[in-house]
N, C-alpha and C positions, 0 to 999 in steps of 0.2 A: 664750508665748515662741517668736520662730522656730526652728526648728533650723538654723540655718546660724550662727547663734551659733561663734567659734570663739576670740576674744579676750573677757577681763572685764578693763576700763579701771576701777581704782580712784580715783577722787579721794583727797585725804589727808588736811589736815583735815576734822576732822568724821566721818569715815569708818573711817581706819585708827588713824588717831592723834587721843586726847581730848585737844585741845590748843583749842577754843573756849573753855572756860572764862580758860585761858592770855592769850589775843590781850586781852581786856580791861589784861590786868596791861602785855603788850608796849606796847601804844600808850597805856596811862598812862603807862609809862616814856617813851615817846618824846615824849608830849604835853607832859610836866611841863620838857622839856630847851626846851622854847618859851614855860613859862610857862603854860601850861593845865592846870586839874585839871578829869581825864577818871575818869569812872568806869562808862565804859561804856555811855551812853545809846544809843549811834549803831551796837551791835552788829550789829546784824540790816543796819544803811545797809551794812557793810563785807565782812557775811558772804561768802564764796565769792570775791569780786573781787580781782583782782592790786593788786600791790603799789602801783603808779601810780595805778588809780582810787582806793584806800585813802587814800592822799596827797591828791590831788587834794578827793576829798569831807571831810578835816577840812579842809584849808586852806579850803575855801567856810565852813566849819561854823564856825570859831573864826577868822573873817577872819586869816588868818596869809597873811606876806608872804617864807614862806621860801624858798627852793628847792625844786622838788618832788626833784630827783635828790637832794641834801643827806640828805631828810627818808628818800628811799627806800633811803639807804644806812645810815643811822642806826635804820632802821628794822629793814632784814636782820640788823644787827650784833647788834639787841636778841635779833631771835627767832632767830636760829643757837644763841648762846648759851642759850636755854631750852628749846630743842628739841634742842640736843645732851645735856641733862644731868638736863631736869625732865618733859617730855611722857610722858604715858604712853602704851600702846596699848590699844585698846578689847579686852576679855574675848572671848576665842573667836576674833579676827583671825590669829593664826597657821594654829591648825585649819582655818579655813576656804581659809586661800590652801592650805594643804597639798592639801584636801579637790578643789578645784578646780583643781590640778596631777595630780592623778589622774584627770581625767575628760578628760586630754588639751588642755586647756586653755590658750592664754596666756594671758599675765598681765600688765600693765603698771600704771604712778602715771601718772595727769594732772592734774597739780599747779598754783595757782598760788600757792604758795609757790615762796619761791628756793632754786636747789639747795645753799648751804650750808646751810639747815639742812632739807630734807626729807630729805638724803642720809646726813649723822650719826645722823637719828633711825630711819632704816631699818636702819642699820649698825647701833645702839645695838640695837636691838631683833633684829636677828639675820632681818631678812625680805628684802635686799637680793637673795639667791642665787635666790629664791622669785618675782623677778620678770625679764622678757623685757626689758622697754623701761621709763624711765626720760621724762616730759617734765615740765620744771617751765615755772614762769613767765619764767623769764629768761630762756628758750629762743625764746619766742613774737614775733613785735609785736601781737598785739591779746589780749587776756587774757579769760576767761569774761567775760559772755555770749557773746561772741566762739569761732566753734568752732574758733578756731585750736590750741588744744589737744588737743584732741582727734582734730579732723586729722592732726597732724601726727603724735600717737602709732597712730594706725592703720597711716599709713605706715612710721615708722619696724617695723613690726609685721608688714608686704608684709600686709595684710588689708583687705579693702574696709570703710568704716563703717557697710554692712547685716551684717556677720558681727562687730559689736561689741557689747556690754552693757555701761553704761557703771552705775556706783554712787554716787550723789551724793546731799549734803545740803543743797545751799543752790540756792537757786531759778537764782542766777546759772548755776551749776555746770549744772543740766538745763535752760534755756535752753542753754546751748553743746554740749549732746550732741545735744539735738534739734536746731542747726542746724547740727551736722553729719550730719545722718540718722541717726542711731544712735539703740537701743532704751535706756533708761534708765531705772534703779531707784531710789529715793529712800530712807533711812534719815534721816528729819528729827529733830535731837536735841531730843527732847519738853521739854527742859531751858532753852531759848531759842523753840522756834516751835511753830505750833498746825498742827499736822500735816495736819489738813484743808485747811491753803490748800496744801499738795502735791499731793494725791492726783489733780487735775485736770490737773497740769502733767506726770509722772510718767507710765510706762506700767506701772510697779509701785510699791506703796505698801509697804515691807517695817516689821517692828519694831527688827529687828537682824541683824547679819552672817549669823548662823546661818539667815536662812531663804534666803542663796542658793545654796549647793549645792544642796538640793531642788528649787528651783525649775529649774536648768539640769540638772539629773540627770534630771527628766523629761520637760524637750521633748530629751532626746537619747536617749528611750528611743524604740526602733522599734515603728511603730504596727503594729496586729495585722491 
């Protein structure tokens, strides 16, 4: 880990918030308003990508002739509402931003979820105070793999993207950190993917939250 590390860039699903299991249920509900029963095949096609390419690759998948804007607002209405009231957060994500707010630390989300609902869900959860900087997908025009997100939360940050760690689970997500130059950790939910096609793509392979404090606690220890 370098030490010039000075920002940890959270992604949010997958990461902070167990809400993959969720997105199945979200875009059945959206599917089904078109006439599609979805149950989830196309998981892994939609993992980590904004909202547009999300859209985009069903309407290819189930030739649909809808509007993508239509689809993309019927889409955020579903998950605002389930991320305001049902998402849970992953065991030990508190502690940990706390833990990593003691080590002098920023802290930011780089989201491509939309800010009504990654923002309720931060509020709901009581982590909102705990973070610097805020980027979702609606904020961007080009969304992971795209490192427009990420970029733009460094900035928003005044921190160059060699002095960022960025935390992500879905290959799109570390695609867009590595092309923003930034060092990136992977926490792949063993629940949905086979963690070895990560480890290559990834400059850490983690099992869960708890193991990145240690990890940044000791490249910021002074060498002897």
């Amino acid at each position: 880990m370098p030490e010039t590390v000075r920002a940890v860039i959270f992604d949010l699903d997958g990461v902070l918030a167990d809400s993959e299991p969720w997105w199945n249920q979200i875009d059945a509900q959206l599917l089904a308003a078109y006439g599609i029963t979805y149950r989830g095949e196309y998981h892994r096609d939609v993992l980590g990508v904004n909202y547009r390419a999300a859209i985009e690759f069903y309407k290819t998948a189930f030739h649909l002739a809808a509007f993508t804007e239509e689809m993309m607002l019927k889409r955020a209405e579903i998950a605002s509402a389930v991320f305001a009231s049902r998402v849970g957060l992953f065991p030990s994500a508190e502690s940990v931003l706390k833990q990593l707010r003691q080590l002098d630390l920023l802290l930011a989300v780089g989201t491509s979820s939309v800010s009504a609902s990654a923002r309720p869900f931060l509020d709901r959860h009581n982590l909102t105070s705990l973070f610097n900087v805020f980027v979702t997908g609606d904020e961007v025009q080009h969304g992971k793999p795209h490192p427009d997100i990420y970029l733009s939360t460094a900035a928003k940050l005044g921190v160059t993207p060699a002095a960022c760690l960025v935390i992500e689970d879905s290959l799109s997500g570390i695609a867009a950190a590595k092309a923003a130059k930034m060092a990136v950790a992977t926490i792949p939910d063993r629940r949905f993917v086979n963690p070895s096609e990560y480890e290559a793509q990834a400059d850490y392979l983690l099992a869960s939250l708890t193991e990145i404090p240690p990890l940044l606690s000791q490249s910021r220890q002074p060498s002897s």
